[in-house]
N, C-alpha and C positions, 0 to 999 in steps of 0.2 A: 504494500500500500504506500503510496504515496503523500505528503504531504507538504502545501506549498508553505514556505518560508521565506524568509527575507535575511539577505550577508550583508555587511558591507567590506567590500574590497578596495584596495585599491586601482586606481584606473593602469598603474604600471601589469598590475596581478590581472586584470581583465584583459587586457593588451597580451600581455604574454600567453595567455588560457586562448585566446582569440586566436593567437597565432599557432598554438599545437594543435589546437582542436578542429583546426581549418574548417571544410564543409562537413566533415565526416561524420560528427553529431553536435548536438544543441548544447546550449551553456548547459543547461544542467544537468543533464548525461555524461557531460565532460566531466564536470565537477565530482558528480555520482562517481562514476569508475573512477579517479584519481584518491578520494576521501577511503574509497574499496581498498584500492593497490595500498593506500598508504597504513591501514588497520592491519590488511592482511599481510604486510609486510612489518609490522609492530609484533602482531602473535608469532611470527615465524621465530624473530627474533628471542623474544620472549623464551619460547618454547628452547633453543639452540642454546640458551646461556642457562635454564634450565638444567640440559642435557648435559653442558658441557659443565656444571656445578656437581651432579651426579658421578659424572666420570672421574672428576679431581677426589671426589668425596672417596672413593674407588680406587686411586693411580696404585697406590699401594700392593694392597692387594691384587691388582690386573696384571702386577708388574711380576710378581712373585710368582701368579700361573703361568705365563708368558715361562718366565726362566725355569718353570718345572716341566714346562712341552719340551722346551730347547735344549734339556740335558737328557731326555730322550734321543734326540736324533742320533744317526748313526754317520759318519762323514762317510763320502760317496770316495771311490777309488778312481784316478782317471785312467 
């Protein structure tokens, strides 16, 4: 659902929006899909420095399994 609203922008920001958004769609479809990219590129983030909190919380321990596969191996003969 839609709902109309009212920005205020500046005229350099509507100029600029004018010029990416060429004919290709309307001011507020442009806007729509950029406020989009810009959310779902905030949760991405979000989510990655999450992951990447998880993984530190982790290194230790990941490191330790690592070096217990690797003294497994057996060296190849050439």
């Amino acid at each position: 659902m839609q709902v109309k609203t009212s920005l205020i922008l500046s005229e350099e920001l509507l100029n600029a929006i004018a010029q990416q958004a060429g004919e290709q769609k309307n001011l507020s479809e442009f806007i729509e899909s950029a406020v989009w990219a810009f959310i779902s590129h905030n949760i991405r983030s979000e989510q990655e420095n999450r992951d990447l909190e998880i993984i530190n919380n982790r290194a230790d321990r990941l490191n330790e399994e690592a070096e217990d596969v690797l003294a497994y191996q057996v060296e190849l003969r050439r």
